[in-house]
C-alpha positions in Angstrom: -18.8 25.6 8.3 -20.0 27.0 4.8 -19.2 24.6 1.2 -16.1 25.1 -0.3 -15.1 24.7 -3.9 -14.1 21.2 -4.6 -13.2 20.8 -8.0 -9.6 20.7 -7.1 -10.0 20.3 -3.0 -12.1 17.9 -1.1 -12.0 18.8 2.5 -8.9 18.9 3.4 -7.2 16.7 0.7 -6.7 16.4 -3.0 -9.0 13.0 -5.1 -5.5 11.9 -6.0 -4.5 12.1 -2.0 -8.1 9.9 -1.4 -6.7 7.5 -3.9 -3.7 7.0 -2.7 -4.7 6.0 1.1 -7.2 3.9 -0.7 -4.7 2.0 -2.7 -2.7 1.7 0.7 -5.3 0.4 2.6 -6.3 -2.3 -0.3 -2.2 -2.9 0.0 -2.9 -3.1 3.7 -5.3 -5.3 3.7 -3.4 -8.0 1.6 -0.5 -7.7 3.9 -2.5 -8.5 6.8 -3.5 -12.2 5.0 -0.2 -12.7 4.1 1.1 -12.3 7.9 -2.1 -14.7 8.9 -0.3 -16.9 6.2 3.3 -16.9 7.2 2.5 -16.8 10.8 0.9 -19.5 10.5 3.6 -21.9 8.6 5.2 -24.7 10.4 8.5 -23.7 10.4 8.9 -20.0 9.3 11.1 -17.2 10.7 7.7 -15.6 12.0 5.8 -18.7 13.3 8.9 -19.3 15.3 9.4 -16.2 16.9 5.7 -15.9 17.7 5.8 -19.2 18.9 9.0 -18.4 21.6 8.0 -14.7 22.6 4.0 -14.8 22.2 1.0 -13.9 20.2 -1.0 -11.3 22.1 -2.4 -8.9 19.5 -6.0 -8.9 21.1 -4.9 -7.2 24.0 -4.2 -3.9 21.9 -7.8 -4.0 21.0 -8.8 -2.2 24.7 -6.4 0.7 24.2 -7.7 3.8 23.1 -7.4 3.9 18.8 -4.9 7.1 19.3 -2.8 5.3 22.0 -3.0 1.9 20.1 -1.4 3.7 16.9 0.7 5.5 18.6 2.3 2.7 20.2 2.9 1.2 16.6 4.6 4.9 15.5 7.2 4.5 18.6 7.9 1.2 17.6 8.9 2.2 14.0 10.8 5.3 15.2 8.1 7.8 14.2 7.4 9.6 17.6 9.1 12.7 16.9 7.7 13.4 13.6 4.3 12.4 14.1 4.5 14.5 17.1 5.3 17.5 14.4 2.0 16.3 11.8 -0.2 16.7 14.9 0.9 20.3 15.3 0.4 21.0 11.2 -1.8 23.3 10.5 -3.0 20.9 8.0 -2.1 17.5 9.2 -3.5 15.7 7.0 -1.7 16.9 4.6 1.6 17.0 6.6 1.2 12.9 7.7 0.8 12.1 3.6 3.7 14.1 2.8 5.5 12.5 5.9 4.7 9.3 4.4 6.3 10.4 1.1 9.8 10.2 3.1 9.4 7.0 4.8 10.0 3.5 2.9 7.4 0.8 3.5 7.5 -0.8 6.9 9.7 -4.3 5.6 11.5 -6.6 6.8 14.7 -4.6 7.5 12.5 -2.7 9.8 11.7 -5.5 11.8 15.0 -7.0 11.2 16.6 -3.6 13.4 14.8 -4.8 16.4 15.7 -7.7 19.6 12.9 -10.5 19.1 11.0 -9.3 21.5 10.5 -5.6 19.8 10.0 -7.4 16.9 7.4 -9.6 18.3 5.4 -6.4 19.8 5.7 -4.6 16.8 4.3 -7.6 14.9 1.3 -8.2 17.9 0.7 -4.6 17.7 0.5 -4.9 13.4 -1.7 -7.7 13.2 -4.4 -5.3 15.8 -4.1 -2.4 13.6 -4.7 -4.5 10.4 -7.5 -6.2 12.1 -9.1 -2.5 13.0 -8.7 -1.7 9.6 -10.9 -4.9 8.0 -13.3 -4.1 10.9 -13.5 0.0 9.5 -14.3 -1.4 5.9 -17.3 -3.8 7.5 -18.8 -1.3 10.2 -17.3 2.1 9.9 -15.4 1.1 13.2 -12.4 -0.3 14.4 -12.4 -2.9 16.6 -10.9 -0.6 19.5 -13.9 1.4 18.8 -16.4 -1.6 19.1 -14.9 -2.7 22.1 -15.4 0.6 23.8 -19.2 0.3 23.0 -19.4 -3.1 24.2 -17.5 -1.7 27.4 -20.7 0.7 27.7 -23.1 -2.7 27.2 -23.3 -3.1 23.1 -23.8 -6.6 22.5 -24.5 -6.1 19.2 -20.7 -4.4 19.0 -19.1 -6.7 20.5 -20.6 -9.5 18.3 -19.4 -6.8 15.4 -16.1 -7.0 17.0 -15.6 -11.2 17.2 -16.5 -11.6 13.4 -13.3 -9.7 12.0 -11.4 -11.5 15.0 -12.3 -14.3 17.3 -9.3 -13.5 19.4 -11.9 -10.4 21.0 -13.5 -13.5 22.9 -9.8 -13.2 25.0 -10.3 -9.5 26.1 -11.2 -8.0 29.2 -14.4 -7.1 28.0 -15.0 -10.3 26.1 -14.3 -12.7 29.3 -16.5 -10.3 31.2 -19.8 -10.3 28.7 -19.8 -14.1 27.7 -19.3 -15.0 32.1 -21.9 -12.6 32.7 -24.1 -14.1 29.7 -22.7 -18.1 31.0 -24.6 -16.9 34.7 -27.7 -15.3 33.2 -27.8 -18.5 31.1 -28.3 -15.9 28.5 -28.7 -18.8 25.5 -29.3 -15.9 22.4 -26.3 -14.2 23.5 -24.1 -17.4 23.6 -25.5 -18.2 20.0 -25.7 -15.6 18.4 -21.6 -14.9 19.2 -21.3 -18.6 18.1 -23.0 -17.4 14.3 -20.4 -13.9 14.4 -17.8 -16.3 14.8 -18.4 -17.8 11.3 -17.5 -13.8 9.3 -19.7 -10.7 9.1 -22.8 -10.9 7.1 -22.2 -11.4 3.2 -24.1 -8.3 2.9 -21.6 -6.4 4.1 -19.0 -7.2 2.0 -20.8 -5.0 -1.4 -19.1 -1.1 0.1 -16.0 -2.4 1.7 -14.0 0.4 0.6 -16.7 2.9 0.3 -17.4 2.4 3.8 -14.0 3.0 4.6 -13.5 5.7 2.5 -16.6 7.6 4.2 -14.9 7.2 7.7 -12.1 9.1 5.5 -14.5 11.3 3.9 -15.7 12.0 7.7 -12.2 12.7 9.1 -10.7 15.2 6.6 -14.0 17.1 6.2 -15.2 15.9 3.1 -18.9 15.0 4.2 -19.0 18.5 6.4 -18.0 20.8 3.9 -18.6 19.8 0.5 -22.1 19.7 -0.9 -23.9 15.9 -1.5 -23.2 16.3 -5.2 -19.2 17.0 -4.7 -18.9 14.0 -2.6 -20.6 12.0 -4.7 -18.1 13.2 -7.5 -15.1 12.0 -5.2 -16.9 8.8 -4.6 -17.0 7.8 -8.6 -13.6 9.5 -8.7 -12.6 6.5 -6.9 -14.8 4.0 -8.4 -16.6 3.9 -5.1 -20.1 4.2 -5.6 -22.4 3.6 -8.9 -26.3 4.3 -8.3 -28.2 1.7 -9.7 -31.1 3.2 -9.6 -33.0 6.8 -8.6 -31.1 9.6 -7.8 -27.2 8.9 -7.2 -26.6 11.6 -4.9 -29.9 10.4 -2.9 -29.1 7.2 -2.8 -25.1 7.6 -1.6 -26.1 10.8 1.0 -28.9 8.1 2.6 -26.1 5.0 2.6 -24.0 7.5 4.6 -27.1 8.4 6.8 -27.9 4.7 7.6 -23.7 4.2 8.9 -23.5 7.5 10.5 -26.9 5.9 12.5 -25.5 2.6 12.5 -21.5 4.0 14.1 -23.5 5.9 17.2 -26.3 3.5 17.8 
């Protein structure tokens, strides 16, 4: 596919339609500590309700991203019309505008459901928000790191435990540390004991660019804009500021080395 104007246009969305997913998924992101939080106060409406029907997020993790979110949309009565963005001829456009008629997922939500429906939606919640702090560290969520640790990626699966040490509980998870446990593989048992601690501090310098470029990837930024345009997008958003050299160098090879680092 040839370059297309992007002055207004980036791919498939707008830079104000780039900022506004990214201001949702900073949004998101807090959410997701304030659940860890309340969850996790003696005494509170959800600590209880997790405590009588169960906390069982991590299975989740080994369903297919698609079937994973589409799960969540069923849950909040969104089947039907996500069913209608996926036949858009510009879905990404139709799901933002979607999104434009729906009030944010609160308590009255939850609040419609039995305790049990509430208690899956909430499982199902905390493994989507987890996905999404694993996309801003590694460009993948942790369904996605699982499947590569299905196919033998330790390295993944290590990826996988830092964002959430629940992964450990999985199929997979049981699976790779018995198999290590009878090997007496000792580097694989300790180096899952340093991933356990949080993902390198490294890391943590592009969070949202690194997210942004798995958007950037998904709506056709990277594939039909030239380097230059994208890198415009990227200090649209505040994203990216090259320290040194050339900018558009230096932001096309940071993409290079995640696009390497997603498929290895």
């Amino acid at each position: 596919m040839g370059t297309v104007d992007c002055a207004e246009q980036y791919g498939k969305l707008k830079a104000t339609d780039y900022a506004r997913l990214l201001r949702d998924a900073k949004e998101a992101r807090l959410s997701r500590i304030e659940i860890e939080t309340e969850a996790s106060r003696e005494g509170s409406k959800l600590a209880d309700l997790l405590k009588e029907h169960g906390t069982y997020w991590w299975h989740f993790y080994e369903l297919p991203l698609p079937m994973h979110l589409a799960l969540f949309g069923h849950l909040v009565g969104w089947t039907e019309q996500i069913i209608e963005v996926g036949k858009a001829e510009n879905p990404h456009r139709a799901f933002l505008e979607f999104m434009d008629t729906q009030e944010e997922l609160d308590d009255n939500t939850v609040a419609a459901l039995d305790p049990p429906s509430q208690v899956l939606l909430i499982n199902v919640l905390i493994a989507v928000m987890n996905s999404l702090e694993a996309l801003c560290y590694y460009g993948l969520t942790i369904n996605e790191l699982l499947e590569k640790a299905r196919a033998g990626n330790i390295i993944a699966f290590c990826n996988a435990v830092s964002i959430d040490r629940t992964v450990i509980g999985t199929d997979v998870g049981a699976q790779l540390i018995a198999h290590a446990q009878l090997k007496r593989n000792k580097a694989f048992l300790s180096g899952l004991f340093r991933r356990i601690r949080n993902p390198h501090s490294g890391r943590r310098q592009y969070l949202d660019l690194r997210l942004m470029h798995r958007v950037f990837k998904e709506s056709g930024v990277i594939s039909e804009c030239r380097p230059e345009q994208v890198l415009d997008l990227a200090e649209k958003l505040d994203l990216y500021t090259g320290r040194r050299g050339d900018p558009v160098k230096g932001l096309s090879e940071l993409f290079r080395n995640w696009n390497k680092e997603a498929t290895s």
